[in-house]
Residue, then its C-alpha position, 0 to 999 in steps of 0.5 A: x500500500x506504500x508503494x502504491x502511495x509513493x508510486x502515485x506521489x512520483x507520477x504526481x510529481x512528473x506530471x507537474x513538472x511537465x504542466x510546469x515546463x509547459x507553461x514556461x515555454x509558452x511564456x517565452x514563446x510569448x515574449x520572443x512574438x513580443x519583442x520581434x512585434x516592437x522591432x518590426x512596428x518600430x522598422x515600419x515607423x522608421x521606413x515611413x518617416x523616411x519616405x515622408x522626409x524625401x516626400x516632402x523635399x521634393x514637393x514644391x513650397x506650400x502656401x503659406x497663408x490663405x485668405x478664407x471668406x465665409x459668405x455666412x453672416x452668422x457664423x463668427x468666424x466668417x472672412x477669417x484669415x486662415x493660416x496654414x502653417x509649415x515647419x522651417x525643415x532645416x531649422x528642424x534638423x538643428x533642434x531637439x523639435x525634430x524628434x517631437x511627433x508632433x511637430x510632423x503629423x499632419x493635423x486637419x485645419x479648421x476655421x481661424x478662432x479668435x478667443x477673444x473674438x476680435x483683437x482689442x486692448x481693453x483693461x476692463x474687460x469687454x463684454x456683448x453689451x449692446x451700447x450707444x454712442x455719438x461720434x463728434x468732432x469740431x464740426x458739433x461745436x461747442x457741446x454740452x456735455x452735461x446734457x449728452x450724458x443726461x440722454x444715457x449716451x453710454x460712449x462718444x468717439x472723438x476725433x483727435x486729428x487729421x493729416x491735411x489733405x494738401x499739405x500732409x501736415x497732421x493737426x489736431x482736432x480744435x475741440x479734441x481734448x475738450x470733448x474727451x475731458x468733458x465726456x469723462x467728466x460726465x461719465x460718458x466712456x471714450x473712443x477716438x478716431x483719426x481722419x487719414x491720408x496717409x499714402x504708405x505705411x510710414x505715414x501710417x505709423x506715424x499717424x497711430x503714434x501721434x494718435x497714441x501720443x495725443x490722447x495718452x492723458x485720457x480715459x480712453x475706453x472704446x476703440x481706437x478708428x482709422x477713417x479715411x474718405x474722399x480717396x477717389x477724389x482726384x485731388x487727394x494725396x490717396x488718389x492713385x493709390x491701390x485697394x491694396x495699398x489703401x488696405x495695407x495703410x489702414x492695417x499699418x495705422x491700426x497694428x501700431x494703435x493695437x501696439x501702443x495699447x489701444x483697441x482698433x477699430x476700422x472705419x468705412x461706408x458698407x458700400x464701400x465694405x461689402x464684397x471688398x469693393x474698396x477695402x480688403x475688408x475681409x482681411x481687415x475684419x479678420x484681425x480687428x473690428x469694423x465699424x460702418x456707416x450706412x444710412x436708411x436702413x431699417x432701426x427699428x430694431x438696431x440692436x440687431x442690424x442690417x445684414x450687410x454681407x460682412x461682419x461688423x462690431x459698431x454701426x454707424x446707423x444716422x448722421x442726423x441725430x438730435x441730442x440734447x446739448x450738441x446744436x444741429x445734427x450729430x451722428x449716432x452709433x450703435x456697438x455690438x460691445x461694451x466694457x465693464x469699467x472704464x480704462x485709465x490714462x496710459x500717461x497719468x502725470x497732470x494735464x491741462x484743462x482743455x477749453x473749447x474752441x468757441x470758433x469752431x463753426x466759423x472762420x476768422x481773418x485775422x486783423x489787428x486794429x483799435x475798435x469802438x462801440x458805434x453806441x454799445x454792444x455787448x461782449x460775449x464769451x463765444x460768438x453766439x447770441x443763443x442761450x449757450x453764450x454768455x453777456x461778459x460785459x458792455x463796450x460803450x462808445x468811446x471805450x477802445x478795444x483791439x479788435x482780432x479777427x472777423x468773420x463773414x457771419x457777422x461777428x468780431x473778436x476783440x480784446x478787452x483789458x486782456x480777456x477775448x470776447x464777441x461782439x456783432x461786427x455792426x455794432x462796432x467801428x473803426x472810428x474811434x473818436x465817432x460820437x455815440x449814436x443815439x439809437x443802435x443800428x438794426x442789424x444788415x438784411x440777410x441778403x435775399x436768395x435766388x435770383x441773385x444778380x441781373x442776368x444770373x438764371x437761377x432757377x432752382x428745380x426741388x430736391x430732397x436730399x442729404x448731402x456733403x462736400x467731397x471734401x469742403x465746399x463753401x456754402x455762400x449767401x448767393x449763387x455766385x463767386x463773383x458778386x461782391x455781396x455773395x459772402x462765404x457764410x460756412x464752411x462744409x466738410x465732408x461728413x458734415x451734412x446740409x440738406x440739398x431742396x434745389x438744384x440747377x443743372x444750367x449754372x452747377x449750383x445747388x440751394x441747401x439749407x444749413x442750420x436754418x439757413x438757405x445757402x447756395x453751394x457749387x453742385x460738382x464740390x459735393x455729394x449725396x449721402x446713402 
C-alpha cells in the first residue's frame, strides 16, 4: 500500500513538472512574438518617416497663408484669415523639435478662432453689451456735455486729428481734448478716431503714434478708428493709390494703435465694405473690428442690424441725430460691445484743462486794429447770441478795444483789458473818436436768395436730399463767386451734412439749407449721402 502511495506521489510529481515546463515555454514563446512585434512596428515607423522626409523635399513650397471668406453672416468666424502653417525643415534638423511627433503629423485645419473674438486692448474687460454712442468732432461745436450724458449716451468717439489733405501736415482736432475731458467728466466712456491720408505705411505709423501720443492723458475706453474718405477724389494725396495699398495703410495705422495699447477699430461706408469693393475688408475684419456707416436702413430694431454681407462690431446707423446739448445734427452709433469699467490714462502725470474752441463753426481773418462801440454792444464769451453764450460785459462808445479777427457771419473778436470776447461786427467801428449814436443800428438784411444778380438764371428745380462736400465746399449767401455781396457764410466738410431742396443743372449750383439757413453751394464740390 506504500508503494502504491509513493508510486502515485512520483507520477504526481512528473506530471507537474511537465504542466510546469509547459507553461514556461509558452511564456517565452510569448515574449520572443513580443519583442520581434516592437522591432518590426518600430522598422515600419522608421521606413515611413523616411519616405515622408524625401516626400516632402521634393514637393514644391506650400502656401503659406490663405485668405478664407465665409459668405455666412452668422457664423463668427466668417472672412477669417486662415493660416496654414509649415515647419522651417532645416531649422528642424538643428533642434531637439525634430524628434517631437508632433511637430510632423499632419493635423486637419479648421476655421481661424479668435478667443477673444476680435483683437482689442481693453483693461476692463469687454463684454456683448449692446451700447450707444455719438461720434463728434469740431464740426458739433461747442457741446454740452452735461446734457449728452443726461440722454444715457453710454460712449462718444472723438476725433483727435487729421493729416491735411494738401499739405500732409497732421493737426489736431480744435475741440479734441475738450470733448474727451468733458465726456469723462460726465461719465460718458471714450473712443477716438483719426481722419487719414496717409499714402504708405510710414505715414501710417506715424499717424497711430501721434494718435497714441495725443490722447495718452485720457480715459480712453472704446476703440481706437482709422477713417479715411474722399480717396477717389482726384485731388487727394490717396488718389492713385491701390485697394491694396489703401488696405495695407489702414492695417499699418491700426497694428501700431493695437501696439501702443489701444483697441482698433476700422472705419468705412458698407458700400464701400461689402464684397471688398474698396477695402480688403475681409482681411481687415479678420484681425480687428469694423465699424460702418450706412444710412436708411431699417432701426427699428438696431440692436440687431442690417445684414450687410460682412461682419461688423459698431454701426454707424444716422448722421442726423438730435441730442440734447450738441446744436444741429450729430451722428449716432450703435456697438455690438461694451466694457465693464472704464480704462485709465496710459500717461497719468497732470494735464491741462482743455477749453473749447468757441470758433469752431466759423472762420476768422485775422486783423489787428483799435475798435469802438458805434453806441454799445455787448461782449460775449463765444460768438453766439443763443442761450449757450454768455453777456461778459458792455463796450460803450468811446471805450477802445483791439479788435482780432472777423468773420463773414457777422461777428468780431476783440480784446478787452486782456480777456477775448464777441461782439456783432455792426455794432462796432473803426472810428474811434465817432460820437455815440443815439439809437443802435438794426442789424444788415440777410441778403435775399435766388435770383441773385441781373442776368444770373437761377432757377432752382426741388430736391430732397442729404448731402456733403467731397471734401469742403463753401456754402455762400448767393449763387455766385463773383458778386461782391455773395459772402462765404460756412464752411462744409465732408461728413458734415446740409440738406440739398434745389438744384440747377444750367449754372452747377445747388440751394441747401444749413442750420436754418438757405445757402447756395457749387453742385460738382459735393455729394449725396446713402
Amino acid at each position: 500500500m506504500n508503494n502504491d502511495y509513493e508510486k502515485l506521489n512520483s507520477e504526481r510529481a512528473h506530471s507537474l513538472s511537465r504542466a510546469r515546463r509547459r507553461k514556461a515555454l509558452q511564456r517565452r514563446r510569448i515574449m520572443v512574438a513580443t519583442i520581434a512585434g516592437v522591432v518590426a512596428l518600430v522598422l515600419v515607423i522608421g521606413t515611413v518617416l523616411i519616405v515622408k522626409k524625401v516626400h516632402s523635399k521634393n514637393e514644391e513650397p506650400a502656401e503659406i497663408a490663405e485668405t478664407v471668406e465665409n459668405p455666412s453672416e452668422d457664423d463668427t468666424a466668417s472672412d477669417a484669415k486662415i493660416e496654414v502653417v509649415y515647419p522651417d525643415e532645416e531649422a528642424a534638423d538643428d533642434s531637439e523639435e525634430a524628434s517631437d511627433p508632433e511637430s510632423t503629423a499632419t493635423k486637419e485645419t479648421g476655421a481661424a478662432v479668435n478667443v477673444v473674438d476680435i483683437v482689442n486692448a481693453s483693461n476692463v474687460g469687454e463684454n456683448a453689451s449692446i451700447t450707444y454712442g455719438i461720434d463728434v468732432s469740431k464740426f458739433q461745436g461747442t457741446i454740452d456735455w452735461t446734457q449728452v450724458a443726461s440722454t444715457g449716451i453710454n460712449f462718444a468717439m472723438v476725433r483727435v486729428g487729421y493729416r491735411d489733405s494738401a499739405t500732409g501736415e497732421i493737426k489736431a482736432d480744435t475741440n479734441a481734448k475738450y470733448n474727451m475731458q468733458e465726456a469723462e467728466k460726465n461719465g460718458i466712456k471714450v473712443g477716438a478716431y483719426f481722419f487719414s491720408t496717409a499714402v504708405n505705411n510710414t505715414e501710417a505709423v506715424e499717424e497711430a503714434d501721434w494718435v497714441a501720443n495725443y490722447i495718452s492723458k485720457y480715459a480712453i475706453t472704446y476703440p481706437v478708428g482709422y477713417n479715411c474718405e474722399g480717396f477717389e477724389n482726384s485731388k487727394s494725396r490717396q488718389y492713385n493709390l491701390t485697394k491694396d495699398d489703401r488696405s495695407k495703410v489702414a492695417m499699418a495705422f491700426l497694428n501700431e494703435v493695437y501696439n501702443k495699447g489701444y483697441t482698433p477699430i476700422f472705419y468705412a461706408s458698407k458700400n464701400e465694405m461689402a464684397n471688398d469693393t474698396k477695402w480688403n475688408t475681409s482681411t481687415i475684419g479678420s484681425k480687428y473690428k469694423i465699424w460702418m456707416a450706412w444710412y436708411n436702413q431699417d432701426t427699428s430694431n438696431v440692436a440687431n442690424g442690417p445684414s450687410a454681407g460682412f461682419k461688423y462690431d459698431m454701426w454707424q446707423y444716422s448722421n442726423q441725430g438730435d441730442v440734447p446739448g450738441i446744436k444741429g445734427k450729430v451722428d449716432v452709433n450703435i456697438a455690438y460691445f461694451g466694457y465693464n469699467g472704464t480704462e485709465s490714462a496710459k500717461d497719468t502725470s497732470g494735464r491741462e484743462v482743455a477749453t473749447a474752441d468757441v470758433e469752431a463753426l466759423m472762420k476768422f481773418t485775422e486783423v489787428n486794429e483799435a475798435v469802438t462801440a458805434k453806441s454799445k454792444t455787448n461782449l460775449r464769451d463765444k460768438p453766439s447770441q443763443g442761450s449757450d453764450s454768455t453777456v461778459k460785459t458792455t463796450l460803450l462808445n468811446g471805450q477802445v478795444a483791439t479788435r482780432t479777427g472777423v468773420s463773414n457771419s457777422g461777428w468780431s473778436r476783440v480784446v478787452l483789458d486782456g480777456a477775448t470776447y464777441y461782439a456783432v461786427s455792426s455794432y462796432l467801428t473803426t472810428d474811434t473818436s465817432a460820437p455815440a449814436q443815439t439809437a443802435t443800428p438794426a442789424p444788415a438784411p440777410e441778403p435775399a436768395p435766388a435770383p441773385a444778380a441781373p442776368g444770373f438764371k437761377t432757377k432752382f428745380t426741388d430736391v430732397n436730399e442729404t448731402i456733403t462736400a467731397k471734401e469742403m465746399v463753401n456754402l455762400r449767401s448767393k449763387p455766385s463767386v463773383t458778386d461782391a455781396d455773395s459772402a462765404v457764410v460756412v464752411t462744409l466738410y465732408n461728413g458734415q451734412t446740409a440738406v440739398r431742396t434745389g438744384v440747377n443743372n444750367e449754372y452747377g449750383w445747388s440751394r441747401v439749407e444749413y442750420n436754418g439757413q438757405v445757402l447756395y453751394c457749387v453742385s460738382s464740390f459735393i455729394k449725396v449721402v446713402e
